[in-house]
C-alpha positions as CSV (number, residue, x, y, z in Angstrom):
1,X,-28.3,2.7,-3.4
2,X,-24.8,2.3,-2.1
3,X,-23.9,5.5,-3.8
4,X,-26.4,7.1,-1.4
5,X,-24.9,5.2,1.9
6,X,-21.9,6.8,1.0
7,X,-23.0,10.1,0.9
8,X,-24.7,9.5,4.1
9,X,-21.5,7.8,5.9
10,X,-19.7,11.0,4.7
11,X,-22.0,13.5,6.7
12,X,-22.3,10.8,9.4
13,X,-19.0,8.6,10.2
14,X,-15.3,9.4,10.0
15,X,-14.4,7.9,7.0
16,X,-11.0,6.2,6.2
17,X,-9.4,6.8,2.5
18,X,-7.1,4.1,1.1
19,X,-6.2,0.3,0.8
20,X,-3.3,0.6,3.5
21,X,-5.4,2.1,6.1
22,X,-8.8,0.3,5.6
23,X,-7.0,-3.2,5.4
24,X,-4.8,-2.1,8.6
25,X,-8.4,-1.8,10.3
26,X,-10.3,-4.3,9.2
27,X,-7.2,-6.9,10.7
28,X,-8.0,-5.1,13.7
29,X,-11.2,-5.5,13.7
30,X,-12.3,-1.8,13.5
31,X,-14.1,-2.0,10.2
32,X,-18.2,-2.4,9.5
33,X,-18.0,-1.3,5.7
34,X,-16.1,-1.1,2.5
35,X,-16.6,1.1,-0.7
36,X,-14.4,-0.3,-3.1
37,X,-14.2,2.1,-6.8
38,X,-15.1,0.0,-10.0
39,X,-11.6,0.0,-10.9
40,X,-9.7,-0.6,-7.5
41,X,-7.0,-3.0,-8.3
42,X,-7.8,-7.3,-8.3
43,X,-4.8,-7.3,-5.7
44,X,-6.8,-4.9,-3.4
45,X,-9.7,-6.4,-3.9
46,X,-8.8,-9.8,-3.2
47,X,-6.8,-8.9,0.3
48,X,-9.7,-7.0,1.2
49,X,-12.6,-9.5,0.7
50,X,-10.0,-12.4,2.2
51,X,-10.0,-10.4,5.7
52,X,-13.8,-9.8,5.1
53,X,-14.7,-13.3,5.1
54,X,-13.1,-13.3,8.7
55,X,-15.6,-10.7,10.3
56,X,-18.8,-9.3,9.5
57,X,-17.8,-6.4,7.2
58,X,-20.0,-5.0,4.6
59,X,-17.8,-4.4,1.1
60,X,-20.1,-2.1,-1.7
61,X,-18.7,-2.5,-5.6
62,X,-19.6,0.7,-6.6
63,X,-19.9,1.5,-10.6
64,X,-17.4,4.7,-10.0
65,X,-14.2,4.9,-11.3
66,X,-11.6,6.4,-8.8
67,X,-11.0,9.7,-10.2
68,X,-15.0,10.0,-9.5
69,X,-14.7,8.5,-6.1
70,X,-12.3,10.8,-5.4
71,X,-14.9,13.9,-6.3
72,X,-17.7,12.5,-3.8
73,X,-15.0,12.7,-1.5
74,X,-13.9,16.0,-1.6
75,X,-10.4,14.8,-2.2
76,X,-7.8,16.0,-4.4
77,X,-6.1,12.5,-5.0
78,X,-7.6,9.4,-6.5
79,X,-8.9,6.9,-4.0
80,X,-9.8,3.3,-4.4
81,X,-11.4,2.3,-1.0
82,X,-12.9,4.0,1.9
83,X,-14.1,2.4,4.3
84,X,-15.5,3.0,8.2
């Protein structure tokens, strides 16, 4: 399922790639949800869902690696989170 709202977020919303920019926007408050890869790193993860708890943000563990993230993407690095 969540792999699907990605897909659909892709065609629909612009899309932000990486921890530094997501968590920039989410402490601004410009964030609705999360997509974080099965093997984003605990440090990541746990800044992201602490600024979470602060706003109504929707974060999706999804069950691909980054590498495979990166693929559904269209993007020639690996990426951990993306986010909109």
């Amino acid at each position: 399922m969540t792999l699907e709202n990605l897909r659909k977020a892709f065609k629909e919303e612009q899309l932000i790639y990486g921890s530094e920019r997501t968590i920039k926007k989410l402490k601004q408050g410009k964030t609705k949800t999360i997509f974080l890869a099965k093997n984003c790193p605990p440090d990541v993860r746990a800044t992201i869902q602490h600024y979470a708890t602060l706003q109504p943000v929707t974060i999706h563990d999804l069950e691909e690696p980054n590498t495979e993230l990166a693929l559904i993407c269209k993007k020639k690095y690996n990426v951990s989170v993306v986010s909109y």
